[in-house]
VEXTIDREN-531371 format. One record per residue (C-alpha): x, y, z; residue in one letter. Coordinates in nm, 4 decimals. Example, Ala and Ser with C-alpha at 12.3 -4.5 7.8 and 13.67 -1.06 7.14 Angstrom:
% VEXTIDREN-531371
xx->1.2300 | yy->-0.4500 | zz->0.7800 | code->A
xx->1.3670 | yy->-0.1060 | zz->0.7140 | code->S
END
This chain:
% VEXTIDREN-531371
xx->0.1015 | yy->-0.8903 | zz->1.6224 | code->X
xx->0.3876 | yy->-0.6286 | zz->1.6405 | code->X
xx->0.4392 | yy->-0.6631 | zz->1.2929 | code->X
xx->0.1092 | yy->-0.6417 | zz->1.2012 | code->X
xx->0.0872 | yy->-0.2983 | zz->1.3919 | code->X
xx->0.4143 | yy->-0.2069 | zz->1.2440 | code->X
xx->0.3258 | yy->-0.2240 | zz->0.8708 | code->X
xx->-0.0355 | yy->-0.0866 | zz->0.9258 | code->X
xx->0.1364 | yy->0.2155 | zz->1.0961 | code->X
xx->0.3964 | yy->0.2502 | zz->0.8476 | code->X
xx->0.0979 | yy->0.2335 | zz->0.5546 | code->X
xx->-0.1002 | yy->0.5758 | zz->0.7594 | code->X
xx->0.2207 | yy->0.7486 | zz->0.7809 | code->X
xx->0.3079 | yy->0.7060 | zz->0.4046 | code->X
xx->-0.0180 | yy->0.7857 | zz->0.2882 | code->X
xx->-0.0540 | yy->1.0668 | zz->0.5111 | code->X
xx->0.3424 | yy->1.1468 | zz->0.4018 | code->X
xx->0.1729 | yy->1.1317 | zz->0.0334 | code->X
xx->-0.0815 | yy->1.3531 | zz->0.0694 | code->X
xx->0.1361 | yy->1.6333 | zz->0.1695 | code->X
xx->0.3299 | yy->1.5490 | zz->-0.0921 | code->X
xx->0.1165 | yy->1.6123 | zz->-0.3282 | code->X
xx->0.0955 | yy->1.9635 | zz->-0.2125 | code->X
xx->0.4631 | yy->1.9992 | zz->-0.1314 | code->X
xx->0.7290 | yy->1.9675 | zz->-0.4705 | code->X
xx->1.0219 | yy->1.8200 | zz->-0.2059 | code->X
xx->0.8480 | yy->1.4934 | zz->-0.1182 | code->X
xx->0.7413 | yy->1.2402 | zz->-0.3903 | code->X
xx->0.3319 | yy->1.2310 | zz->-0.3558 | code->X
xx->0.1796 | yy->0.9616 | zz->-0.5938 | code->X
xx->0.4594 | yy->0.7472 | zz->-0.5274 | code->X
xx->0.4497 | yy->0.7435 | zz->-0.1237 | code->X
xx->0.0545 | yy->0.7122 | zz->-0.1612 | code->X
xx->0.1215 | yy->0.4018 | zz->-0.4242 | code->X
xx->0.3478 | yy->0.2161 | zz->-0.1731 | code->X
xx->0.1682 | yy->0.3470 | zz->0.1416 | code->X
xx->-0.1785 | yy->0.1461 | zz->0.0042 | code->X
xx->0.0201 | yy->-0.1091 | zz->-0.1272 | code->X
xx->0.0946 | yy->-0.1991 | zz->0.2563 | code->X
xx->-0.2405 | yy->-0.0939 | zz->0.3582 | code->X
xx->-0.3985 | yy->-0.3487 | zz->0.1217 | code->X
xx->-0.2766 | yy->-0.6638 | zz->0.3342 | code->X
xx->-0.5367 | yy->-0.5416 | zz->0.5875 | code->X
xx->-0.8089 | yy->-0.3355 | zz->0.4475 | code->X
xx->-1.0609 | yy->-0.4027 | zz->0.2102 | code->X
xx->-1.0971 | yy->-0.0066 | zz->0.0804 | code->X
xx->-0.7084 | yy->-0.0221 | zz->-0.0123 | code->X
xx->-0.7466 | yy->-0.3505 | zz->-0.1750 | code->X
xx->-1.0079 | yy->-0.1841 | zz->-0.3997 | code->X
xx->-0.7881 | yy->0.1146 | zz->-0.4757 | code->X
xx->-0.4936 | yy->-0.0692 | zz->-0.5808 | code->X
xx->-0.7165 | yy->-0.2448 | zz->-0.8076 | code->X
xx->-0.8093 | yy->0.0592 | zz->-0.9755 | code->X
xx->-0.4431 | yy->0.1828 | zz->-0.9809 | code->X
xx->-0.3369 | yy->-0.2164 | zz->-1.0772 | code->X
xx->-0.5715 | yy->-0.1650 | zz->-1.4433 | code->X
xx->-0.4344 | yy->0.1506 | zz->-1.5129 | code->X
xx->-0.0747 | yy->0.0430 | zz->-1.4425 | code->X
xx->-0.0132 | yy->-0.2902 | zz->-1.4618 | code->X
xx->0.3718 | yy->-0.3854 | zz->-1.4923 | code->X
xx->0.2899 | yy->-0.3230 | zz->-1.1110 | code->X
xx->0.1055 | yy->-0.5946 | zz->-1.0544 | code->X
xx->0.3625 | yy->-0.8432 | zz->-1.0440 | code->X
xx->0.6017 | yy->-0.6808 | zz->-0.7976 | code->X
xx->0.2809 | yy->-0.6133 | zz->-0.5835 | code->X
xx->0.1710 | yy->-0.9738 | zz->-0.6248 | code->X
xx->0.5094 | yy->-1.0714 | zz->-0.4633 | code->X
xx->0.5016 | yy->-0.8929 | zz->-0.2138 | code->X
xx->0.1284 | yy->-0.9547 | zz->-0.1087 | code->X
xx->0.2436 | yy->-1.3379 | zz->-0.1183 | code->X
xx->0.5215 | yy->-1.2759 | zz->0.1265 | code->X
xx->0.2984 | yy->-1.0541 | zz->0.3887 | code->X
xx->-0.0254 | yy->-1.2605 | zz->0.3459 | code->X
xx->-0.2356 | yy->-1.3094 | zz->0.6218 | code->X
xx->-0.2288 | yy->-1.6903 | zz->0.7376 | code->X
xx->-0.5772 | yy->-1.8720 | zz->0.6952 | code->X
xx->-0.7070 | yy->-2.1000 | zz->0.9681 | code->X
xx->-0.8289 | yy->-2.4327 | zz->0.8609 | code->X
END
């Protein structure tokens, strides 16, 4: 539970890190907002969808995300 809490904070704060980035040259925008819904994705649906979007248009990503989606995955009750 505390990890789960942990990673969904740390997702809002990157993505909300990469949006002022975006405005601001000192912080690295697209990137933070790239890892930030890469972490998001585990739990939401919407971020899922995005990545998807960003996964077709750049995908020599897809295998690092893959990996890392297999490590965090959610457990499924029988």
């Amino acid at each position: 539970m505390v990890k789960r809490v942990a990673f969904n904070a740390a997702g809002w704060l990157l993505l909300l890190l990469g949006a002022v980035g975006l405005f601001l040259p000192i912080l690295p925008g697209v990137l933070l907002m790239v890892i930030a819904l890469s972490i998001l994705s585990i739990e939401y649906a919407w971020a899922r969808r995005w990545m998807s979007t960003l996964l077709h248009r750049f995908p020599a990503t897809e295998k690092r995300l893959q990996l890392f989606l297999a490590r965090h995955e959610k457990p499924t009750s029988a």
